[in-house]
N, C-alpha and C positions, 0 to 999 in steps of 0.2 A: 506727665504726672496726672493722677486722678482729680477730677473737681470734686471737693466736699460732696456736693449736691448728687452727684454721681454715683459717690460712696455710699449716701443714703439710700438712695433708690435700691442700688445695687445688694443691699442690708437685711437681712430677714429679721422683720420685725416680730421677738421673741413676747413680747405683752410687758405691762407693767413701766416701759420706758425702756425697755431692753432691748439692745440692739447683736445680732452676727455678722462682722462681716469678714469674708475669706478671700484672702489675699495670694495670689501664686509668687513663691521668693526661689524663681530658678536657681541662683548662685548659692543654698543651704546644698552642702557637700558633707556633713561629719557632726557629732557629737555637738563639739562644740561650737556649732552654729547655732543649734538648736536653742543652746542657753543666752547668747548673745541678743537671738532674733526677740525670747522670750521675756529676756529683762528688759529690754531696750523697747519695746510696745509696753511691759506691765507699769513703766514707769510714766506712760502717760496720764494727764488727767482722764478719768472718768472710765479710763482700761479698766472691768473687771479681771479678763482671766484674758491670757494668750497660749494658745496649743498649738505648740509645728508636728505636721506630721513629714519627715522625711524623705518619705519614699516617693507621697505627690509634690511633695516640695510647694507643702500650699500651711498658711499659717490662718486658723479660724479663732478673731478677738470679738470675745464679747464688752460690749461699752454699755455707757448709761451716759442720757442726758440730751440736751438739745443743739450743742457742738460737738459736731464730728471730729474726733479726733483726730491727729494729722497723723497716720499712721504711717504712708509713704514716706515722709521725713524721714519719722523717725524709725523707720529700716535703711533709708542711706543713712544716717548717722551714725550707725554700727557696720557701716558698708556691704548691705544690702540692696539691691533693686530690686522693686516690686511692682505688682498690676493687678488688678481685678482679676480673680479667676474665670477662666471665659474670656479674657477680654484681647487674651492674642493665642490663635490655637493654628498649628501647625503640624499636619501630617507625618512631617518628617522630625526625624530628631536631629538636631543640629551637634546636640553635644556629645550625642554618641559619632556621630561622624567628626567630630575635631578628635575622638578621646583614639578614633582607628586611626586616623592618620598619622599621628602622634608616636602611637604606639608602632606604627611599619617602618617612619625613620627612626627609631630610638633601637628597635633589629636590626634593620637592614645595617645603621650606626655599629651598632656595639658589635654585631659578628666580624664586616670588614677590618676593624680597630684590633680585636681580638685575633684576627689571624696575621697580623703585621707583627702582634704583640708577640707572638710564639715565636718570631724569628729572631727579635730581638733577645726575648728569653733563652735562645738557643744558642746563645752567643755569638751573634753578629762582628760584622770589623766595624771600629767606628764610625766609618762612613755610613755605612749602610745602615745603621742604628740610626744615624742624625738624618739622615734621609726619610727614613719608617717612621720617628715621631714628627715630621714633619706633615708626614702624610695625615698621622694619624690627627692632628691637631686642625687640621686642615678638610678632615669628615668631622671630629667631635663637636668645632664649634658651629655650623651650621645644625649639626642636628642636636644640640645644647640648647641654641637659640630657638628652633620651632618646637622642640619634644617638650623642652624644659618649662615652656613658658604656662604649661598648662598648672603647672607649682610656681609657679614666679608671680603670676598674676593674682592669683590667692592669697601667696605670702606679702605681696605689696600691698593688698588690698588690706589685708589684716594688719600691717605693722602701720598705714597710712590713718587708719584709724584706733593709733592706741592700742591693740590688740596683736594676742599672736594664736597660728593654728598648727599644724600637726606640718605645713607645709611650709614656714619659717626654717626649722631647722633642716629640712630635706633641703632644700634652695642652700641655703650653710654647703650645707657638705659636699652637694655637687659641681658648685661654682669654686671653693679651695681648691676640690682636688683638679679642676681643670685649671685655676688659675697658675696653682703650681708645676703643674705640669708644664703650661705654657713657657713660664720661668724658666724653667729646670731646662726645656727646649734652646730656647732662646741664649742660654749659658751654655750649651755644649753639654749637658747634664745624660751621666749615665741611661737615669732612669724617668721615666713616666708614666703617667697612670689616666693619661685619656679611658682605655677601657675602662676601669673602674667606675668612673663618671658615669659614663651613659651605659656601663652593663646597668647601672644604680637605677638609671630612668625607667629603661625595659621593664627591668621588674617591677618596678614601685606602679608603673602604666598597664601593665597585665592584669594588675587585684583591682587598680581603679576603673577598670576599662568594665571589667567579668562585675563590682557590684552596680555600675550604672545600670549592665542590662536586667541584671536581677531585678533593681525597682524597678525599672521601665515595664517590665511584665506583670509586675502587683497593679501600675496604672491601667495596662492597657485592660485586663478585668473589670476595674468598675468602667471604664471609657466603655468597653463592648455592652456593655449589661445597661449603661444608660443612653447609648443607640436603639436599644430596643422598644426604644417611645416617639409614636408615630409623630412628627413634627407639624402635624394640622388633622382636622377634622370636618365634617362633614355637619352644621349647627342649622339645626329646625328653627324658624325664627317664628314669634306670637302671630307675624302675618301669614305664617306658610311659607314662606320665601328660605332660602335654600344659601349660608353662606359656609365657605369657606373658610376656617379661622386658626391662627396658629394656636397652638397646642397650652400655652401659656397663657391666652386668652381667654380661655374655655372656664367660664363663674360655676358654682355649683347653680341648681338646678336649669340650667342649660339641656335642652334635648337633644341628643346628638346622635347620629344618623350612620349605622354600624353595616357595613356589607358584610358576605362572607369573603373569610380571607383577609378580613384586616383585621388590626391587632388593639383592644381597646386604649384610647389615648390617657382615661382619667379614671378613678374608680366611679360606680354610679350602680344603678338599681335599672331592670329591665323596666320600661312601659308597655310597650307593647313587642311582638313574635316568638316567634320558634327556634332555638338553635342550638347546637353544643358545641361546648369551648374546650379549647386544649390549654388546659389550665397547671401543664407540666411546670410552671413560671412560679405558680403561686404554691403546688400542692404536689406535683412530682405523680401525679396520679395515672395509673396506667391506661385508664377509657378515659375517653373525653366527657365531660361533664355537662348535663342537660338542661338547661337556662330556659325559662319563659317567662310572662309580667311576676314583677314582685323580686325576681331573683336577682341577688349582688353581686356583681360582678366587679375583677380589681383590674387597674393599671397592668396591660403589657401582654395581657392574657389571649388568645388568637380565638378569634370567631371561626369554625369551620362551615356551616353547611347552612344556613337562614340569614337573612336580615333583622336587626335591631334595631329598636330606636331604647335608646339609656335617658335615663336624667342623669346628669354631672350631682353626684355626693361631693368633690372635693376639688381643690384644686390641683393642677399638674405638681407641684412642688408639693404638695402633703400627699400627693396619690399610693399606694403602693407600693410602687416602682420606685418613685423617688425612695420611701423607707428603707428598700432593700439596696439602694446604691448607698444609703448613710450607715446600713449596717457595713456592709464592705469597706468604706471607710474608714470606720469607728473600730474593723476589728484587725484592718492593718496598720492603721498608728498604735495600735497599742501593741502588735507584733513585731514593731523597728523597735520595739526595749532589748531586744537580743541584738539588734545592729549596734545599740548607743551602747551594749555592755562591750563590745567587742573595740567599737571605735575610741570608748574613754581607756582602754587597755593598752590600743596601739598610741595613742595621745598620752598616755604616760611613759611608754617606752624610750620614745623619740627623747623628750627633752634630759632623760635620766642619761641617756648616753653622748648626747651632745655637752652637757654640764661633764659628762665624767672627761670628754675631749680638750673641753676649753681649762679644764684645771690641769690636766696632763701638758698641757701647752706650757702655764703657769710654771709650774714646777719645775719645767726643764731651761726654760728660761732663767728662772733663777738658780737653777744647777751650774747649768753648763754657758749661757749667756749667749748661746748661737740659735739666734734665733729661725737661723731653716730649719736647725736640727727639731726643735722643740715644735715649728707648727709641722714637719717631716713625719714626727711621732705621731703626732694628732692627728692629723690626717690618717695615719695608719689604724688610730684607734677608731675612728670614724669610720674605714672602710671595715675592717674585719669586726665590729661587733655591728654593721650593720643588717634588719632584720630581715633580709633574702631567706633565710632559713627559716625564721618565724614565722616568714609570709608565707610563704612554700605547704609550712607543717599542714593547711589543712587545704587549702587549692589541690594541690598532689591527689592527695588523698581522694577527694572530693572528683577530679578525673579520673583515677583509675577504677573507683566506685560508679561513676556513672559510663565508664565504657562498659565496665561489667554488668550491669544493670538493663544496657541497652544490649547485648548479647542476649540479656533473658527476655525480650520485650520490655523492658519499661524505661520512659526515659524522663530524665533527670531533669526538671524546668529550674528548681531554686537548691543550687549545693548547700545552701545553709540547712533547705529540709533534711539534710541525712545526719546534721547532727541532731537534730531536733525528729526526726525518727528513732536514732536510737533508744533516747530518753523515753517513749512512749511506753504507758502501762495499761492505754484501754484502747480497743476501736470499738468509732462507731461506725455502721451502715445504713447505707440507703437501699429504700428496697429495690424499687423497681427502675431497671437498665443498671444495675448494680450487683444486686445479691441474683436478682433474678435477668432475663434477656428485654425486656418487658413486652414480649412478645406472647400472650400465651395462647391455650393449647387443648384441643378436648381434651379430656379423660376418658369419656365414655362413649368414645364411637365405635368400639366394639360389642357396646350395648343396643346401639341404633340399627334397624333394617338399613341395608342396602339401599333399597328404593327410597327413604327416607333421608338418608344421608345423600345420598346424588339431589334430589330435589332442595335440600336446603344447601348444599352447596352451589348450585346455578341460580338460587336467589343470593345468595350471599358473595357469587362474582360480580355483582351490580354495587360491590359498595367499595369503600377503600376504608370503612372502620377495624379496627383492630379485632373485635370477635367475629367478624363478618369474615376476616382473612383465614381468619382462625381454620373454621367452618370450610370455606372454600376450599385449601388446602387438603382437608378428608376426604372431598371428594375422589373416586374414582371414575373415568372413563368421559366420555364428555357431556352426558347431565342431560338438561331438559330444555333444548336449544330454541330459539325465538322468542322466551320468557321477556315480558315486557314487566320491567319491573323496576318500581315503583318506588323511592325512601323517602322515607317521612324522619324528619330529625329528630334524634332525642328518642324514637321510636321502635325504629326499625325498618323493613321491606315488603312489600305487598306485589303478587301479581296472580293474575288470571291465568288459571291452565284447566282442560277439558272443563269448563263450568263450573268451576270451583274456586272460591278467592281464598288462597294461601299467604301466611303471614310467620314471616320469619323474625324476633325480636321480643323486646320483654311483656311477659305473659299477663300482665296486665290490661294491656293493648291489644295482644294476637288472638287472647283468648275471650273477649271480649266480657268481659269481669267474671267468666264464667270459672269456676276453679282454678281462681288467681292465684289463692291464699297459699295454693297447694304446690305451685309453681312459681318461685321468684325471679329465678335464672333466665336465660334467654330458650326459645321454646320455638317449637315448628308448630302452626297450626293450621288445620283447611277449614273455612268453613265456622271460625271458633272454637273448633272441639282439637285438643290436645294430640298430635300424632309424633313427637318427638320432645324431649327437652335434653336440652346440652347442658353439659359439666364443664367448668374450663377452670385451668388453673396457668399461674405464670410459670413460663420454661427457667428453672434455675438454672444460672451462670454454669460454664464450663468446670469443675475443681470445684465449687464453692463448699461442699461438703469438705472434702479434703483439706479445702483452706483453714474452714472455720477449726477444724480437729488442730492443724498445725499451731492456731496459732493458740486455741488453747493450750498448746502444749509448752508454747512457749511462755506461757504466762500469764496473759494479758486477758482484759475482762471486755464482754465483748458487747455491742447491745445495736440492736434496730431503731432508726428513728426516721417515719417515712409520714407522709402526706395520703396516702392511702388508707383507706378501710380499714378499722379494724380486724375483721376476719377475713382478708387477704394479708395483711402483715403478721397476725396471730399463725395464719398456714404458712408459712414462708418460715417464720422464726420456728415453729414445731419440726417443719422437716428438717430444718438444721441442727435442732436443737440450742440456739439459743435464747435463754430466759427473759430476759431483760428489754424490753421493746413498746413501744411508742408509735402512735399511728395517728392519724387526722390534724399532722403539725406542717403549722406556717413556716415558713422562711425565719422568721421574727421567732416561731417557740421553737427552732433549734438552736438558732444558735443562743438564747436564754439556753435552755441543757447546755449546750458545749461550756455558758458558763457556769453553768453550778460543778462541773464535772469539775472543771480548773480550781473552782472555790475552796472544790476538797483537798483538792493538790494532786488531781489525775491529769496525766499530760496523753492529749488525746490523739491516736486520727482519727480523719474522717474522710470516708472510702463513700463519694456519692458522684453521681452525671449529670441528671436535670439544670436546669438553668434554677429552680428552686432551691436548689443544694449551694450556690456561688457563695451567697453569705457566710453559711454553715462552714466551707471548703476555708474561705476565708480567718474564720474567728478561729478553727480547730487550731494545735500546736503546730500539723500537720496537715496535709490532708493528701488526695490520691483518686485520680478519677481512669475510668477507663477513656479506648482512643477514641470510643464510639459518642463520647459521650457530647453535649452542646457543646459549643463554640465558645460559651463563658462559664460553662465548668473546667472544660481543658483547660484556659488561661487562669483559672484562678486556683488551677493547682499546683501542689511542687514535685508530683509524679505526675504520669499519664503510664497506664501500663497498655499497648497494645493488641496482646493476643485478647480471644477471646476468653481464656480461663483466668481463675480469681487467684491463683496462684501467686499473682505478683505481689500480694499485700505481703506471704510470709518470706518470701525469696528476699523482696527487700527491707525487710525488718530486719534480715538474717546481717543481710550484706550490712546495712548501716550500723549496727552495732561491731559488725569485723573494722569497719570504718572511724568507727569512733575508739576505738583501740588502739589502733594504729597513728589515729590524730595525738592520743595522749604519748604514744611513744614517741613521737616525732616532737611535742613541745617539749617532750624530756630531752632530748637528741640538742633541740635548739638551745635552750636554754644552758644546759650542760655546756656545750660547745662558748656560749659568750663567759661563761663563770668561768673557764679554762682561758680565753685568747686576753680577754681584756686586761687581766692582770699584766699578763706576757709583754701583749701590746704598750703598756704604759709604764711599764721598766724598757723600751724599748729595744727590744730583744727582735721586732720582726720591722720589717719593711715596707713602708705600701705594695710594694709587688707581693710580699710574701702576705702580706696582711688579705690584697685579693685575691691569691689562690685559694686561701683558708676560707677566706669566704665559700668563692666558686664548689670548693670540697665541700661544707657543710650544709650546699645545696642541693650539692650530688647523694650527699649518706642519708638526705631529707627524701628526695626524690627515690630511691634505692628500695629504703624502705617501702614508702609508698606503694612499689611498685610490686610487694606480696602481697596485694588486696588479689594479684590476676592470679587465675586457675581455672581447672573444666571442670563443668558439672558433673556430681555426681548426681545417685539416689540414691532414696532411702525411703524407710518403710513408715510409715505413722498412721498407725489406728487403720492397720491392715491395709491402707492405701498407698499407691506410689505417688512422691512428693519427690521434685526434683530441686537440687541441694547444691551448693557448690562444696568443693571440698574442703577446702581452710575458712569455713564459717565457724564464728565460735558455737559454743552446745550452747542449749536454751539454760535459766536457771533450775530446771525440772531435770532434764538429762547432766546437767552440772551436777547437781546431787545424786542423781541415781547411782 
């Protein structure tokens, strides 16, 4: 348990007497944990507010006052364990490896159980039947006992404290029908329903297994994105003296001592050098950005080509970096409101059908006074309106969409995004490594001599900046060989050839202020005087034209919001044609937009790569990055499409709506299906055996279904371009009315 003292330390102190502190509560699994965690902290003294976010399974209470509230208590009180966030971190996950294990005996269980069962069902001689349940009784309860306990230990934990959870009545119903069955065994008894049992676990273990890893990947996003803060620095001290200091150390106006190649630890202001930064982090910007004294620089940003000395602006936990790991945060707990609408759904399902079980119990008891007969019935009501087929309606679905998905390139990280795709009526874009390759590109080397073009492409094989590649690339034939040459950062390249010093870079510089005004671009010069100037623009994405028409067509409103230039993002949205676009935006003023968009009641994606986009990828309804894209944009999205063409956004927009059709037909399917059995079931008209086949079948006509999402692609034509189509996608609402 935490020491008070601990807890304070450990406390971000808000001003005023206000205190943060965030707690990790592993054991929060469902809905209603959330509200338990929530009352059971608000009820302390001096608790302002308590917020569980789910997914990190971390719970942030705000308090007041000069005693620490006992907050660990009171999460075991409500049968919770807690710790300090940070305070026990472990590479591996423990619970997704009890949740696999679990889940291979409760298969490996129910299939063996399940093929004894058919030969019973086949009509066996009695021997051989009391034989078969014996076997079967004798695989069900060990794998009862390990599969099961992963609900047992929950349900105990909730019933030992007053409370019950969604895994109360599942524990109920599996432990009956085994119990009975043992009975029924043990008596010589026709029939038994081991299967049933642990078919129950299997699946109830497959949906809890598929949403552990879903949130586990919303964490490892902010985990990746808050590695990218170097965990010490390099501190100039008032004596000269040179220390070494961890990263959380580091006071604002501290000088602190930047190579190239490293990645700045805290926000701060240059003092002194030269250099530019790959500030893709903070601005998504396609060139690197040109730093000297004076200039501000944030948390997380890479130094490429000079040394720096900063003063420290801020501390490591107000830096930047930190901001953008708290919007990720901030905009995934408010995105588990679609998990809490799903999980108070199924937590009401559960007990509606167990209360309909234990009164059907009731009634035949008092009918008939034989009491196998009556818990016989009930059990059967228990197994066949159990929600196999409910569960199924959108998992199913949700696989045959994303095998079809990964046929087209793109693949499927969060199945909840394809309902939450569907829904979508606006994307936004990122521009650059997005809309564009972020690679660009002369324009006008068909305007440049020869001779001129080979010379500034063997100054520009001396560099590795992105217009310098550019440039080299034009070159033909092998150039102007033993060029000793020369980069100045932020600047450009310099080198001597036949007595003349030529300068490849911005014209400011090269030209040595001499008709600067006239040249803003990047520029050949010998000498100072002007012998070439370059055009460049960025290479757009494969299809993005194509795309952008499709998805107009499909309806959807569409808009650019990038960290670059206004007129590189103005030229990008013109050749696309669309209107609507936004340039020189933070991390912080997108996703502000993504909220005003939602304010209006537009349910958005958002299609970006940059490590600057993670927040934005995060807060959108949706969001959709290429393969190419960082390492915490992939992770923080619920597509990755990997070809290189843009095509992915309208293919799967296409698919998730055929997807979200077929989820509605399937909860028609399921539902239908228990408003038919239960009645049945509860005049006792079927039998646990017949009640489990009824089952097994409405898993089958669930899955069946499901399984018209598969088909081959076609094509089709849009806005004179070839767009590739699958064939049973429904029409857009534009072609719907046509």
């Amino acid at each position: 348990m935490s020491h008070p003292d601990e807890i304070r330390l450990a406390s971000r102190d808000l001003g005023g007497g206000r205190f943060q502190t965030d707690l990790s509560v592993p054991g929060a699994r469902c809905a209603a944990c959330i509200g338990k965690i929530e009352k059971g902290l608000g009820q302390l003294p001096g608790v302002e507010a308590a917020r569980m976010n789910l997914t990190a399974r971390r719970v942030s209470v705000t308090w007041r006052g000069d005693e620490v509230p006992d907050m660990v208590a009171a999460l075991e009180g409500v049968g919770f364990q807690s710790h300090l966030t940070g305070a026990q971190q472990d590479d591996k996950d423990p619970e997704l490896s009890r949740l696999v294990r679990a889940l291979c005996v409760a298969g490996f269980g129910a299939m063996n159980i399940m093929m004894l069962s058919v030969s019973v069902w086949s009509g066996a001689d009695p021997q051989t039947r009391q034989a078969f349940h014996w076997i079967s009784a004798a695989i069900a309860l060990p794998c009862l006992i390990y599969s099961g306990r992963i609900f047992f230990q929950s349900a105990w934990s909730a019933l030992r404290h007053g409370q019950t959870n969604m895994d109360v009545p599942i524990s109920i119903g599996v432990i009956l029908a085994f119990g009975l069955s043992l009975f029924d065994t043990i008596g010589g008894g026709e029939h038994a329903y081991f299967d049933a049992s642990i078919s129950l676990l299997f699946f109830l273990l497959i949906g809890r297994t598929l949403d552990h890893m879903m949130r586990d990947r919303a964490r490892t996003a902010v985990a990746g994105l808050a590695r990218l803060a170097p965990r010490g620095a390099t501190v100039l001290q008032e004596d000269g003296r040179r220390e070494h200091l961890p990263v959380d150390q580091i006071e604002p106006g501290m000088k602190v001592l930047l190579a190239a190649g490293d990645r700045v630890p805290v926000d701060g202001v240059v003092l002194e050098g030269l250099s530019e930064l790959d500030c893709a982090l903070a601005t998504g910007e396609s060139e690197p950005r040109r730093v000297e004294a004076g200039s501000p620089v944030q948390a997380g940003v890479l130094n490429l080509t000079g040394p720096l000395i900063l003063a420290a602006t801020a501390r490591a936990r107000d830096s930047f970096l930190s901001e953008m790991v708290a919007l990720m945060q901030a905009a995934e707990g408010g995105r588990a409101t679609y998990r809490r609408i799903a999980d108070r759904a199924s937590a009401l399902y559960a007990p509606v059908v167990h209360t309909a079980a234990f009164a059907t119990f009731l009634g035949w008891m008092l009918a008939s006074g034989d009491w196998h007969r009556a818990i016989t019935v009930a059990i059967a009501v228990l197994i066949i309106t159990c929600p196999c087929a409910l569960g199924l309606a959108v998992p199913m679905v949700q696989v045959m969409a994303a095998s079809r998905l990964f046929r087209a390139g793109v693949m499927v990280k969060d199945g909840g995004g394809l309902e939450r795709l569907a829904a979508i009526d606006t994307v936004v874009f990122d521009k650059t490594g997005t809309l564009t390759l972020g690679r660009p590109r002369v324009v006008n080397a068909t305007e440049i001599s020869a001779e001129h073009l080979a010379l500034a492409s063997s100054l520009a094989r001396g560099s590795n900046h992105p217009v310098a590649r550019a440039i080299a690339d034009e070159g033909q034939g092998p150039g102007h060989a033993g060029l000793q040459v020369v980069e100045h950062p932020g600047l450009g390249l310099e080198a001597r050839h036949g007595g003349h010093l030529y300068r490849l870079g911005r014209a400011t510089w090269a030209l040595d202020g001499r008709g600067a005004s006239a040249s803003v671009g990047t520029v050949l010069a010998r000498d100072g005087h002007l012998l070439a100037e370059f055009t460049l623009e960025d290479t757009l994405r494969p299809q993005a034209r194509e795309a952008v028409a499709e998805l107009k067509a499909l309806g959807v409103r569409l808009l650019i919001l990038s960290g670059d230039t206004p007129d590189a993002v103005a030229g990008v949205a013109e050749r696309l044609g669309i209107a609507d676009h936004g340039a020189g935006l933070y991390p912080a003023d997108k996703v502000a937009r993504l909220s005003a968009l939602a304010a209006e009641g537009r349910k958005v994606l958002m299609v970006g790569d940059g490590l600057n986009d993670a927040p934005a990828l995060v807060a959108a309804h949706v969001s959709m990055a290429p393969g190419e894209a960082a390492d915490i944009g992939r992770n923080a999205a619920d597509f990755v499409f990997l070809h290189k063409g843009l095509e992915a956004v309208p293919t799967s927009l296409r698919t998730a709506r055929r997807a979200g059709q077929l989820v509605k037909q399937n909860f028609a399917l399921a539902i239908g299906y228990n408003l038919i059995a239960l009645p049945v079931a509860v005049a006792g008209l079927v039998t646990p055996l017949i009640a489990a086949l009824a089952m097994s079948l409405s898993s089958i006509i669930v899955v069946a279904n499901a399984m018209r999402l598969r088909g081959a692609p076609t094509v089709r034509q849009t806005a004179g371009k070839s767009i590739q189509r699958r064939a049973d996608m429904p029409a857009s609402p534009v072609e719907a009315t046509a």
